[in-house]
TORKOL-4160 file (C-alpha; in steps of 0.2 Angstrom, whole numbers, padded with zeros to 4 digits, m for minus):
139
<pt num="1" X="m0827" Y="0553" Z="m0002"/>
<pt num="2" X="m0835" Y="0565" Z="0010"/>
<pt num="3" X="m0853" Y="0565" Z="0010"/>
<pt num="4" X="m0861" Y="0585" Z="0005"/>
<pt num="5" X="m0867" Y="0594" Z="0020"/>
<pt num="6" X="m0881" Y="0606" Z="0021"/>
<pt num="7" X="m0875" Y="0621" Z="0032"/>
<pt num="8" X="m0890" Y="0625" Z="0043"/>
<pt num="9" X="m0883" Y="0641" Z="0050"/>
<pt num="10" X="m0888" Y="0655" Z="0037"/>
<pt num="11" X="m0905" Y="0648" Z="0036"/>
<pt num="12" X="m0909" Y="0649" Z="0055"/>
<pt num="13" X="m0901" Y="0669" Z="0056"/>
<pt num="14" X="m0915" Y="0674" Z="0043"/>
<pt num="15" X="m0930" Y="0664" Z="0054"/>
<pt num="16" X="m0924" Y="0673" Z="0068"/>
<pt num="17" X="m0921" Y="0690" Z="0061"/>
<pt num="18" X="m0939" Y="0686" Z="0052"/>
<pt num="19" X="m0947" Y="0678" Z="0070"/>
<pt num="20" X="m0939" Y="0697" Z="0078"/>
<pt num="21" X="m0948" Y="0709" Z="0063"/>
<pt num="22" X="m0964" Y="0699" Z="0064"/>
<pt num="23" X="m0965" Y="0703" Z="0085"/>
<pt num="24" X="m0962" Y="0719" Z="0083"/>
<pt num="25" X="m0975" Y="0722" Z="0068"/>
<pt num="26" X="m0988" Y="0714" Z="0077"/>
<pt num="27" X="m0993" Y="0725" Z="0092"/>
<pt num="28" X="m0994" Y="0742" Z="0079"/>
<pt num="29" X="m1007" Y="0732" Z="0070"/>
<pt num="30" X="m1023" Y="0741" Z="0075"/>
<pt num="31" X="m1035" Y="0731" Z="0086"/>
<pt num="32" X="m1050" Y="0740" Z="0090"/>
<pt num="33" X="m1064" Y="0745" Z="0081"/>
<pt num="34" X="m1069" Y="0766" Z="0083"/>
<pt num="35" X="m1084" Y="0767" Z="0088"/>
<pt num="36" X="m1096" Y="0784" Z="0093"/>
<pt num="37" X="m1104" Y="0781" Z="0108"/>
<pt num="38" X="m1118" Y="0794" Z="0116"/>
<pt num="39" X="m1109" Y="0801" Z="0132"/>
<pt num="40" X="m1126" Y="0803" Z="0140"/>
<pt num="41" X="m1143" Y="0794" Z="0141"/>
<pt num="42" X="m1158" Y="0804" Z="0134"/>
<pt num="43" X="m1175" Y="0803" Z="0142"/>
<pt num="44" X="m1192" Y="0801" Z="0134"/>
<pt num="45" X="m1195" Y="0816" Z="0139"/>
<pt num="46" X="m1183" Y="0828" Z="0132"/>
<pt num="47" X="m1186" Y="0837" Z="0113"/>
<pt num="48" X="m1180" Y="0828" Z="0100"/>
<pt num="49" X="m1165" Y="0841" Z="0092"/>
<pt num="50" X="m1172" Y="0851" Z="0076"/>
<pt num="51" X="m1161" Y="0844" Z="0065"/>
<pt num="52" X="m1164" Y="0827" Z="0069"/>
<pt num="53" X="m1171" Y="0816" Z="0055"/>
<pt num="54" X="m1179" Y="0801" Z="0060"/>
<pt num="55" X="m1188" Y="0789" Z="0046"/>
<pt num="56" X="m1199" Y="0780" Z="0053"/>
<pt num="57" X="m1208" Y="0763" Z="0048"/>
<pt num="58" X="m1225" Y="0756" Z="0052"/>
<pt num="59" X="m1228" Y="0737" Z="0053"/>
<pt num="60" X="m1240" Y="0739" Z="0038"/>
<pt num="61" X="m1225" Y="0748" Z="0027"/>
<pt num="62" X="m1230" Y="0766" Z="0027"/>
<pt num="63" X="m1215" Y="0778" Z="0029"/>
<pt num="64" X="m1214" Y="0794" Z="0039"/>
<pt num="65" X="m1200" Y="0807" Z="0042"/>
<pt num="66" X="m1202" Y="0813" Z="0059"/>
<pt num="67" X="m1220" Y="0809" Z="0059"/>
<pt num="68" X="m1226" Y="0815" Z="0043"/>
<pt num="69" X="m1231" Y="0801" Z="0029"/>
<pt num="70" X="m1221" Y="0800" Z="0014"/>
<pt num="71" X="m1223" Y="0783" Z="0003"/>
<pt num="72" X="m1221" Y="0765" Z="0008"/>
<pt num="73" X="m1206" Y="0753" Z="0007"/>
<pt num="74" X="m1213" Y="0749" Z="m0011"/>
<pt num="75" X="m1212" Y="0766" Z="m0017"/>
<pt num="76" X="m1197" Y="0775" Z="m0008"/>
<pt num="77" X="m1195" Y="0790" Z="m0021"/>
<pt num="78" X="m1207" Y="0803" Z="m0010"/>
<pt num="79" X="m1198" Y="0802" Z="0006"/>
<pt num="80" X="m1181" Y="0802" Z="m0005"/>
<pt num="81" X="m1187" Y="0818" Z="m0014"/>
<pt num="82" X="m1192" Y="0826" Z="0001"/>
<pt num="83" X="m1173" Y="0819" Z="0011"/>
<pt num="84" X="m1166" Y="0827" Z="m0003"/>
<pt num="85" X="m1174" Y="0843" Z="m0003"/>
<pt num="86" X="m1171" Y="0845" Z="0017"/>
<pt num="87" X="m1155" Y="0842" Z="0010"/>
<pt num="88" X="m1152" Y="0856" Z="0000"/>
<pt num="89" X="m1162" Y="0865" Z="0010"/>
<pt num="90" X="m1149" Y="0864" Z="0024"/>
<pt num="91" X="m1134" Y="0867" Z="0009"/>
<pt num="92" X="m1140" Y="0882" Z="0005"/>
<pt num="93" X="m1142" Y="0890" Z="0025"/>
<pt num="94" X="m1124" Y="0882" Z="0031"/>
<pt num="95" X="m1115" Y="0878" Z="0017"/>
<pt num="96" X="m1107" Y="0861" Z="0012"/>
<pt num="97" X="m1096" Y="0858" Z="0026"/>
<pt num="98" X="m1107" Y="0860" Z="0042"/>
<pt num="99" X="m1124" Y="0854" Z="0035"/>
<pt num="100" X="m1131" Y="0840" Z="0045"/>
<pt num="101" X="m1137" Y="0827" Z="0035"/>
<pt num="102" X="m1138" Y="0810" Z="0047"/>
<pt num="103" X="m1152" Y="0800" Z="0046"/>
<pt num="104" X="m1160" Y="0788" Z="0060"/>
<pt num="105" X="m1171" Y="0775" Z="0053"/>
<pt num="106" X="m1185" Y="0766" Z="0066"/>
<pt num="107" X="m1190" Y="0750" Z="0060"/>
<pt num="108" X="m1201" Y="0735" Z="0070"/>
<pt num="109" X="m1191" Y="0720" Z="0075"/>
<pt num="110" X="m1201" Y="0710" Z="0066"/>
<pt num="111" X="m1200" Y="0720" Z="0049"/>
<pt num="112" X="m1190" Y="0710" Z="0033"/>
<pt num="113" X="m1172" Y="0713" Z="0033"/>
<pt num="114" X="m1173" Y="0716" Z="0013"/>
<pt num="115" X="m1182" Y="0731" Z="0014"/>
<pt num="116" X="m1175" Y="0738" Z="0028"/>
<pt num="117" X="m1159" Y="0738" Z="0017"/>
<pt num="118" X="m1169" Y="0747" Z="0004"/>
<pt num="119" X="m1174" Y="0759" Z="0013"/>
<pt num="120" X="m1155" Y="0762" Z="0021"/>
<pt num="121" X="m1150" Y="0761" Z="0003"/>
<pt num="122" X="m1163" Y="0775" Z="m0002"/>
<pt num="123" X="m1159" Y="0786" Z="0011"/>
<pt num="124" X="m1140" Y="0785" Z="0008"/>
<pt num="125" X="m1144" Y="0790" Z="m0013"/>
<pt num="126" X="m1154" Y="0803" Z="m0005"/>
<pt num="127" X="m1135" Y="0812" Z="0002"/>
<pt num="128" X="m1138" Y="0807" Z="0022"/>
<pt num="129" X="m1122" Y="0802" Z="0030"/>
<pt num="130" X="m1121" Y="0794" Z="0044"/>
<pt num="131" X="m1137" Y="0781" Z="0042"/>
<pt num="132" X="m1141" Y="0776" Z="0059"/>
<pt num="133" X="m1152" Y="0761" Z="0063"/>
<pt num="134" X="m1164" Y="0768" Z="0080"/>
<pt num="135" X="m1166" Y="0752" Z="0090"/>
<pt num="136" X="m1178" Y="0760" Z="0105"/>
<pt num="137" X="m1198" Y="0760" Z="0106"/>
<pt num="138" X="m1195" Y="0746" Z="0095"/>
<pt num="139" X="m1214" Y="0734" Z="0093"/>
């Protein structure tokens, strides 16, 4: 009696058909990360842009947007009121589409990651998009 034989063949055509669709696939994954990335240095002395928004954070809490005070990392909702009515502001003068609404946030090094991420989180419920973290004149 003949013993039964497995026949190999089929099985190895579909790994090698699946072996050429899987090196074919992988090069169009995408591999890079988009990234926006200033095309020129800016010097201390140059003017800050006029719609530039920068909230800023002192060592001891205190909040400013573009030096003026407004609240403290505990109570966030007076510099979320006044984002939002800068906001509106800018709706109502360019329309929805080309009002600028990014945000830079300046916080110490030293300053607890929780509430930094409170106030991005603020700022973001405020309408600003992007949220930029500012990283120089940093104490």
């Amino acid at each position: 009696m003949n013993k039964p034989e497995i026949n190999v063949t089929p099985l190895i055509d579909v790994l090698l058909v699946l072996l050429i669709i899987f090196m074919v696939v992988t090069p169009i994954k995408p591999s890079s990360l988009d990234a926006r990335v200033p095309s020129e240095a800016i010097t201390d002395d140059a003017d800050p842009h006029p719609d530039t928004l920068v909230l800023s954070v002192s060592p001891n809490g205190s909040l400013s947007i573009n030096n003026i005070a407004f609240g403290t990392v505990d109570e966030l909702s007076p510099a979320k009121e006044k984002l939002e009515q800068v906001f509106a502001e800018r709706v109502r003068n360019m329309g929805k589409d080309s009002a600028k609404r990014s945000v830079f946030i300046k916080a110490p090094q030293k300053f607890p990651y929780g509430s930094v991420a409170k106030i991005v989180d603020a700022v973001k419920e405020a309408g600003a998009d992007p949220v930029a973290l500012q990283i120089d004149d940093l104490e």
